[in-house]
C-alpha positions in Angstrom: 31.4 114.4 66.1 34.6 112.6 66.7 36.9 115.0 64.8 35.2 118.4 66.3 36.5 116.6 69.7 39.8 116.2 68.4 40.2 119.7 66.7 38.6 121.0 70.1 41.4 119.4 72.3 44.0 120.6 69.4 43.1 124.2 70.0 42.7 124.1 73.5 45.7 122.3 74.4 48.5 123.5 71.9 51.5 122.0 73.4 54.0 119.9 71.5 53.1 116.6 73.8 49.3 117.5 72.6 49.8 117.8 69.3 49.6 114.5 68.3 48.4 111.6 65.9 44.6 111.1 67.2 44.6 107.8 65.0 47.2 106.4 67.6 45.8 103.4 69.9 46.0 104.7 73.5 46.5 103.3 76.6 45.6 105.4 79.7 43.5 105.6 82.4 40.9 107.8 84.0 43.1 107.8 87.0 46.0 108.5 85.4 44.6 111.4 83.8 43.5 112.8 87.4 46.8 112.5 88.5 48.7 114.0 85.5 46.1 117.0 86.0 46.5 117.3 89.9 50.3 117.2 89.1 50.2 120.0 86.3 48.0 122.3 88.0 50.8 121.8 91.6 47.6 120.3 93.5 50.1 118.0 95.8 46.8 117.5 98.4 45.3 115.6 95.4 48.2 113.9 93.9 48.8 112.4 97.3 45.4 111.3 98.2 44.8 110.0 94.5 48.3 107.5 94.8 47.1 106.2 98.8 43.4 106.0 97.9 43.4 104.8 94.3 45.4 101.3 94.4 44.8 100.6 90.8 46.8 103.7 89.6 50.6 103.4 88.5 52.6 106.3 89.7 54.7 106.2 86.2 51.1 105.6 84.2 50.8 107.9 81.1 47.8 110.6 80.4 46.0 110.2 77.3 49.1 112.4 75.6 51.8 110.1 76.9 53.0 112.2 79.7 53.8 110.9 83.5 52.3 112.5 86.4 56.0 113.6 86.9 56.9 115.0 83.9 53.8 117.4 84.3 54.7 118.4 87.5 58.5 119.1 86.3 57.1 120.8 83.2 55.1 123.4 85.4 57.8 123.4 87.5 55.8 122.7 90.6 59.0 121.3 92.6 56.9 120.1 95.7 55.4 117.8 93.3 57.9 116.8 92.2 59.5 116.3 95.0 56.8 113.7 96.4 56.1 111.4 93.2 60.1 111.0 93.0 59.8 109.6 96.9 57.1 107.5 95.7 59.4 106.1 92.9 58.0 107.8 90.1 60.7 107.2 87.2 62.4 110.7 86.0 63.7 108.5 82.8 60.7 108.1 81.5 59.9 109.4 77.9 56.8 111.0 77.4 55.4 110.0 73.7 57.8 112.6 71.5 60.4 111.4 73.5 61.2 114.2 75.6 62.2 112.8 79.5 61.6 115.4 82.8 65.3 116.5 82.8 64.9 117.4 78.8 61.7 119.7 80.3 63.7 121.3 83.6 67.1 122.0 81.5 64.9 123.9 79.0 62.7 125.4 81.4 65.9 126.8 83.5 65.1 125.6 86.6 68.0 124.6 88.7 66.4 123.7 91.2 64.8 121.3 89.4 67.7 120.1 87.4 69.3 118.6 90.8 66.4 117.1 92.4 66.1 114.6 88.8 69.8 114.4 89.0 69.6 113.4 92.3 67.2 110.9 91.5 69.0 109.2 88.4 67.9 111.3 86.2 69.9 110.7 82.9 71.9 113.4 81.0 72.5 111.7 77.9 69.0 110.8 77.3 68.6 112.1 73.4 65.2 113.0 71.5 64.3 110.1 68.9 64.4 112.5 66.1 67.8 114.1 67.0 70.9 113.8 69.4 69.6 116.7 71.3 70.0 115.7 75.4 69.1 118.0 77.9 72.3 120.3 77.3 71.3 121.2 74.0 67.8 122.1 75.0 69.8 124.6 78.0 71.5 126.1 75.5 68.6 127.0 72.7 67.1 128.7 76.0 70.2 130.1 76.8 70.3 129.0 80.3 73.3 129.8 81.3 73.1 128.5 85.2 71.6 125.0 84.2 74.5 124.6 81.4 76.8 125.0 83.6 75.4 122.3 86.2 75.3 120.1 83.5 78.8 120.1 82.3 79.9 120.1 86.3 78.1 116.7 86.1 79.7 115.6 83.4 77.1 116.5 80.3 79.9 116.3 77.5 81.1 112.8 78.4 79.9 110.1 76.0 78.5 113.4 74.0 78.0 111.7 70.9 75.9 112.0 67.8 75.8 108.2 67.4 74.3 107.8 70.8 71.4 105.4 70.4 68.3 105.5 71.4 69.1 102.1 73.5 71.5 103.6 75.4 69.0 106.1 76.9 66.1 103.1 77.2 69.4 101.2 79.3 69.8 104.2 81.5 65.8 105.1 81.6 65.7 101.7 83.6 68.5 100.8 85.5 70.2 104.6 86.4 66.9 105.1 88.1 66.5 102.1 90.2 70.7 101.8 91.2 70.2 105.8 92.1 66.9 106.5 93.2 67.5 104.8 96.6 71.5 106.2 96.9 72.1 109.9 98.9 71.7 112.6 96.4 75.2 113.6 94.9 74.0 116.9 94.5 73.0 116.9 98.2 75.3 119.9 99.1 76.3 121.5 95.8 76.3 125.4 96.1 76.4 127.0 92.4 77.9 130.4 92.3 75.9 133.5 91.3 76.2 134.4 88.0 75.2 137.4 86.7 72.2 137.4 84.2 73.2 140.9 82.7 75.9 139.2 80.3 76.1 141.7 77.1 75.3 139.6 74.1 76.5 140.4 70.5 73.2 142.4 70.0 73.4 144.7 73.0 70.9 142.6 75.0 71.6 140.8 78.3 70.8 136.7 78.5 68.2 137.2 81.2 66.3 138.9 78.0 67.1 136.7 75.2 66.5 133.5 77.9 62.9 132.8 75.4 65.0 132.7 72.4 64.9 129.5 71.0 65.8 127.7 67.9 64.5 124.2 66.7 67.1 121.7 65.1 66.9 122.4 61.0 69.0 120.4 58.2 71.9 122.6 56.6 70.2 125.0 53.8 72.1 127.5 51.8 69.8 130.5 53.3 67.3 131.5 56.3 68.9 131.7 59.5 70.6 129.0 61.5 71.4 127.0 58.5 74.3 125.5 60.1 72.1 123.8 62.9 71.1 120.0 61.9 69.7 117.4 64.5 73.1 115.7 64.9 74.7 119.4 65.8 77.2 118.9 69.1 76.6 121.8 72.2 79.6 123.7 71.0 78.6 123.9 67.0 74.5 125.1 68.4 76.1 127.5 70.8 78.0 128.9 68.3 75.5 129.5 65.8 73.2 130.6 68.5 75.8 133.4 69.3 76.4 132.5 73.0 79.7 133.6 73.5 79.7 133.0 77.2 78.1 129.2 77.3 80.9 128.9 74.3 83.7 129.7 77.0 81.9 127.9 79.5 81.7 124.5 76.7 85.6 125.4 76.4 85.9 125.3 79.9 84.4 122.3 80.9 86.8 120.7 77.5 84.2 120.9 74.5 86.6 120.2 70.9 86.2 123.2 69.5 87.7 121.3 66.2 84.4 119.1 66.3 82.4 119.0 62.9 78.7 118.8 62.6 78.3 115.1 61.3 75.3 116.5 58.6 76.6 120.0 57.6 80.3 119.3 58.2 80.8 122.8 59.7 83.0 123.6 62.6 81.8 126.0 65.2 83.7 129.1 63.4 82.1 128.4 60.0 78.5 128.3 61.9 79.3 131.6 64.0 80.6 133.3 61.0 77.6 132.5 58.7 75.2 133.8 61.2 77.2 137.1 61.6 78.0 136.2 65.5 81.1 139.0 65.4 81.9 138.6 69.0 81.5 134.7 69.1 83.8 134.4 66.2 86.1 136.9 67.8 86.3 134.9 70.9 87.1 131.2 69.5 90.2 132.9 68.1 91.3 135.2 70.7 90.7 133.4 73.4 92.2 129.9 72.8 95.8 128.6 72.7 96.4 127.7 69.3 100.1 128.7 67.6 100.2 130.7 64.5 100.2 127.7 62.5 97.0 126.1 64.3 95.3 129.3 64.1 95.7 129.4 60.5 95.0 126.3 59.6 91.7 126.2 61.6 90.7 129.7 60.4 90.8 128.6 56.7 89.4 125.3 57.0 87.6 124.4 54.3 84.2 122.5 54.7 83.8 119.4 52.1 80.3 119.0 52.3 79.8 122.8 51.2 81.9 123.3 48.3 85.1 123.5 50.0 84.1 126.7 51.4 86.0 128.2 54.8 84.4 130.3 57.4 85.0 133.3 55.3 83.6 131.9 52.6 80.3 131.3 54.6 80.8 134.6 56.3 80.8 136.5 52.7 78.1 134.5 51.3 75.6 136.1 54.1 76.8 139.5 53.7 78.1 139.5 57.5 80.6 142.7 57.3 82.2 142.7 60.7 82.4 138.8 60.8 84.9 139.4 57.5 87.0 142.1 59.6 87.3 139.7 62.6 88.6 136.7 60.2 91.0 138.6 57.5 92.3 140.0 61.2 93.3 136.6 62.2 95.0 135.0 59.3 91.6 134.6 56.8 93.1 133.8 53.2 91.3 136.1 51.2 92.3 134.7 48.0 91.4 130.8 49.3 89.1 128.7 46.6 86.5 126.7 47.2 85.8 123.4 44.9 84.1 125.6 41.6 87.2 127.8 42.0 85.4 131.4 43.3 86.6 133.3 46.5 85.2 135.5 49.2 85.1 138.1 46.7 83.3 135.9 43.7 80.4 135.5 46.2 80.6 139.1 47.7 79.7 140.0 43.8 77.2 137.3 42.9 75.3 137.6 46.2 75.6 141.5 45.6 77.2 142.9 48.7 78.8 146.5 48.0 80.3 146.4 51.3 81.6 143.0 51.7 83.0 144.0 48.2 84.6 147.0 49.7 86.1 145.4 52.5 87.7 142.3 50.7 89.3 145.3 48.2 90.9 146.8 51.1 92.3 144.8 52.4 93.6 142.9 49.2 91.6 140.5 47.1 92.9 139.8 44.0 90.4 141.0 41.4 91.8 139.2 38.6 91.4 135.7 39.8 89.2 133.6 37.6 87.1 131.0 38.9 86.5 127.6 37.5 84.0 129.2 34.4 86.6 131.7 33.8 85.1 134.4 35.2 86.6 137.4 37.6 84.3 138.7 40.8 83.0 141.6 38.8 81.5 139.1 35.9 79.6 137.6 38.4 77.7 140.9 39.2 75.8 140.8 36.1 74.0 138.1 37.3 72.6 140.1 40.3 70.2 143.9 40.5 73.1 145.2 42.6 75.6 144.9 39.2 75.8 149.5 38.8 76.3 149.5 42.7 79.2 146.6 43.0 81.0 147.9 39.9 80.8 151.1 41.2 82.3 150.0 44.3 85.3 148.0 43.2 86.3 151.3 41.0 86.1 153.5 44.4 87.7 150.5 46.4 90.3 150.0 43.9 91.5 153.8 43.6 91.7 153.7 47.6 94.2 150.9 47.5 96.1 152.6 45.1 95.9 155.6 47.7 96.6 153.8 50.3 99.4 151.7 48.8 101.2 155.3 48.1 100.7 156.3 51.4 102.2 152.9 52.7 104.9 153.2 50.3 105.9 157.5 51.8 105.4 155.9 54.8 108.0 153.4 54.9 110.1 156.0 53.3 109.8 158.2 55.8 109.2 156.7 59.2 111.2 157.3 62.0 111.5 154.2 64.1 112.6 151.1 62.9 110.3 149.3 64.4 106.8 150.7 63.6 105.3 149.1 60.5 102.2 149.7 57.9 99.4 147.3 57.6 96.6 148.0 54.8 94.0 148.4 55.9 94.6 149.9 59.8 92.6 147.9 62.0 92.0 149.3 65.9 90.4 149.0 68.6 87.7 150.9 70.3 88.4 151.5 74.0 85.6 152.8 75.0 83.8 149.3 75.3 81.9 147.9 78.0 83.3 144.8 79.6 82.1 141.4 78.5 81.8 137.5 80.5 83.9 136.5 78.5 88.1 136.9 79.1 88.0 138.8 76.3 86.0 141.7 75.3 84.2 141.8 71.3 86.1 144.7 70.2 84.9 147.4 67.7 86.2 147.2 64.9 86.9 150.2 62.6 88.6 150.7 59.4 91.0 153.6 58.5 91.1 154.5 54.9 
């Protein structure tokens, strides 16, 4: 009878908080569960008369799934509520039992509003979950909410943004942040954020107001699926990145995010996890839109990763298949012809993975095809190991004859241009300018290849 109890409450409450180990010993109270359900439900009448008439309740008391009366309130975003247990010195630092505290809830709910009444009230931003360094921020930005991000970093999010933050450090702040605060004026008092637009243009077509649900839980680096370069230790600027968020990428830029920051599990910058999940416009930003000299620029561009084989973003980029993410990078310095540790290129994976148009493109625009790899095999050997094997070699005879074309066209060309000045590239890369306008400085341009 017990269990059908407990597999009833399961599938009538399916939240994360509910989900829980049944076996654990619990400590709540009747009262406490009244209150958490006045509070979840925004019943402030209740709440009120329950903390005045009920002296044996605690205001920061857990319900029988280790949530505060407060945190249920914030989570239903009933801001009234809220409101009147933080005046009553209910503690916003409080964890509920999978370690999530009320600001971790409003930041990934999107409320603003909410997000400076906690802060106001000592909420902490550095608070992390006990199975990742994720704080608040990082919950913001797998819900792509732009307006609370930024609030955040005005606040000061990215100081003491570490992944070896403790869990100590937040358990420090949960108790003495809120009782040095919770008594001071609110520092948010009078802040005014601007009005941002919502229709931002992401890399798929679709504004942020309608990819605001999208989330993406914290995985370990795997070699396929999507958002393999996310791990629990991931900084804001490497999830935003292989999220695709170009604009809360400028906006971690802004507010001085190290855009040279490596995940400490995968080892991947921010342009090796925007490239592998074929964020185009992302990628294009980072190196467009920052101050790096030729020399920088190169060197960060073929970077190579130790903890994946040595491989650089175009490596990652290739190994995916992600065609306009390879245009974007052999653009901006890529070394097409860079090894990684078992000696293979772009092109070595571009064949193994069977990718006719990655194949094509790498051709183009020069990969050697002779270049053996640490087993003494060329790209096109590697082919035989995949069903694409008639389609690539097919493709690197058409791919090859069109660099000989084009080469002889570059060649008449030179020979016969009339200005000094004008030179050939192979292949012609332009711009689109017909594009709509972007958040960002700098527009994701369309790329398109002349052969």
């Amino acid at each position: 009878m017990g269990q059908c109890v407990q597999c009833l409450k399961i599938y009538i409450f399916p939240s994360k908080e509910r989900l829980l180990d049944y076996s654990e010993p619990k400590n709540f109270s009747f009262e406490a569960n009244k209150l958490s359900k006045a509070a979840s439900n925004g019943d402030i009448e209740t709440v009120q008369n329950l903390v005045v008439e009920v002296t044996t309740i605690s205001i920061n008391e857990k319900d029988e799934f280790g949530c505060t009366a407060l945190y249920r309130a914030v989570e239903n975003n009933h801001l009234p509520v809220a409101k009147l247990l933080l005046e009553l010195n209910a503690n916003p630092n409080e964890p509920t039992r999978t370690g999530k505290t009320c600001l971790h809830a409003a930041a990934e709910n999107g409320n603003t509003e909410m997000c400076i009444l906690l802060l106001n009230n000592g909420a902490s931003m550095h608070a992390t979950l006990p199975s990742s360094s994720f704080t608040p921020l990082h919950l913001a930005i797998q819900k792509n909410q732009f307006q609370v991000c930024e609030l955040l970093l005005q606040q000061g999010a990215l100081q003491l943004q570490s992944p070896l933050l403790s869990n100590s450090l937040s358990q420090n702040e949960n108790t003495n942040s809120h009782s040095s605060h919770h008594h001071q004026h609110g520092f948010l008092h009078n802040l005014h954020l601007p009005r941002l637009s919502h229709a931002r243009t992401l890399s798929n077509g679709s504004s942020a107001s309608e990819n605001s649900s999208t989330s993406a839980s914290p995985m370990l680096h795997q070699n396929s699926g999507s958002l393999s370069a996310v791990s629990p230790m991931s900084p804001p600027m490497i999830l935003a990145s292989s999220l695709g968020l170009t604009d809360i990428v400028s906006l971690l830029l802004k507010y001085g995010a190290n855009m040279f920051e490596k995940d400490p599990v995968t080892g991947m910058n921010c342009l090796m996890v925007a490239a592998e999940n074929g964020h185009d416009e992302t990628v294009f930003y980072i190196l467009a839109n920052t101050n790096l000299t030729p020399s920088e620029q190169e060197r960060f561009v073929n970077e190579q990763c130790e903890a994946s084989h040595h491989w650089s973003s175009l490596h990652f980029a290739t190994s995916k298949g992600q065609v306009s993410v390879l245009q974007v990078l052999l653009q901006y310095g890529a070394n097409i012809n860079l090894k990684d540790s078992t000696g293979k290129t772009a092109l070595h994976y571009a064949s193994l993975r069977g990718y006719p148009e990655c194949v094509r493109i790498l051709i183009e625009f020069g990969a050697d095809v002779t270049v053996k790899d640490d087993d003494d095999k060329v790209a096109l050997d590697l082919a035989t190991e995949t069903l694409q094997y008639h389609h690539i070699q097919t493709q690197f005879k058409r791919s090859l004859k069109k660099r000989q074309e084009m080469l002889k066209a570059a060649a008449f060309n030179m020979h016969n241009r009339e200005s000094s000045t004008s030179s050939f590239s192979i292949p012609i890369i332009t711009v689109d300018a017909n594009i709509t306008s972007s958040p960002v400085k700098t527009a994701s341009p369309n790329f398109k290849i002349y052969r």
